[in-house]
C-alpha positions in Angstrom: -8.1 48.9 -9.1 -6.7 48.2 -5.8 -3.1 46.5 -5.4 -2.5 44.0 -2.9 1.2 43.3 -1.8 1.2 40.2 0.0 4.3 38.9 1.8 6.0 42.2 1.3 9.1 40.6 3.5 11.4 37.5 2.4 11.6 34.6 5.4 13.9 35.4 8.4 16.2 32.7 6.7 17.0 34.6 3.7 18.5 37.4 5.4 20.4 35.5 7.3 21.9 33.2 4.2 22.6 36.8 2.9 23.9 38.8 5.8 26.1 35.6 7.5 28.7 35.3 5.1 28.6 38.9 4.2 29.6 39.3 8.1 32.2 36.6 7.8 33.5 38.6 5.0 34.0 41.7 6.4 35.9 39.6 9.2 38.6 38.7 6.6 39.0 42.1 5.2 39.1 44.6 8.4 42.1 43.8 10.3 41.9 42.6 13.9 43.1 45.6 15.4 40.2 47.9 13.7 38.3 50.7 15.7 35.1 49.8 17.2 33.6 52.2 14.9 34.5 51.0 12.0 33.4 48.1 12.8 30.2 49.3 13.8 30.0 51.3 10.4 30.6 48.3 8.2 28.4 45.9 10.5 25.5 48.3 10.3 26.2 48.7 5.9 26.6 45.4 5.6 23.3 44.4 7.6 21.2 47.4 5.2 22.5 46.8 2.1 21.9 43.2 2.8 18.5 43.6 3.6 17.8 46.0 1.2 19.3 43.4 -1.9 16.9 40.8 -0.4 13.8 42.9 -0.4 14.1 44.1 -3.8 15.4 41.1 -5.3 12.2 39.2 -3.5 9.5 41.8 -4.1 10.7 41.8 -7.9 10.3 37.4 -7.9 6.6 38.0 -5.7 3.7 38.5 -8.4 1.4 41.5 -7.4 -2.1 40.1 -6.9 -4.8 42.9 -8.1 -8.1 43.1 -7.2 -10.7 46.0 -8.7 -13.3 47.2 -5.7 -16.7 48.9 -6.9 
């Protein structure tokens, strides 16, 4: 039996309603005087955990479509 994973990826536009406000988030929380790098370092966590959360939560809401080859 062979599993085929169709659409393994959500639409561009789920990532974005996901990592957008996320962003805007960390806006509010880092003060405005914060070192490039930790800006950097919360930009780049907040943009993988983000994807990371949409990937799982899609691939776990996708059904799996099997097919048996001979």
């Amino acid at each position: 039996m062979q599993t085929i994973q169709s659409n393994r990826w959500a639409p561009w536009w789920v990532y974005v309603l996901v990592i957008a406000p996320a962003n805007l988030g960390k806006q509010e929380l880092l003060p405005g005087d914060a070192s490039w790098w930790l800006v950097a370092v919360s930009t780049a966590t907040i943009v993988a955990l983000g994807i990371a959360a949409v990937t799982a939560v899609y691939r776990a809401s996708t059904p799996v479509r099997t097919s048996e080859t001979r």
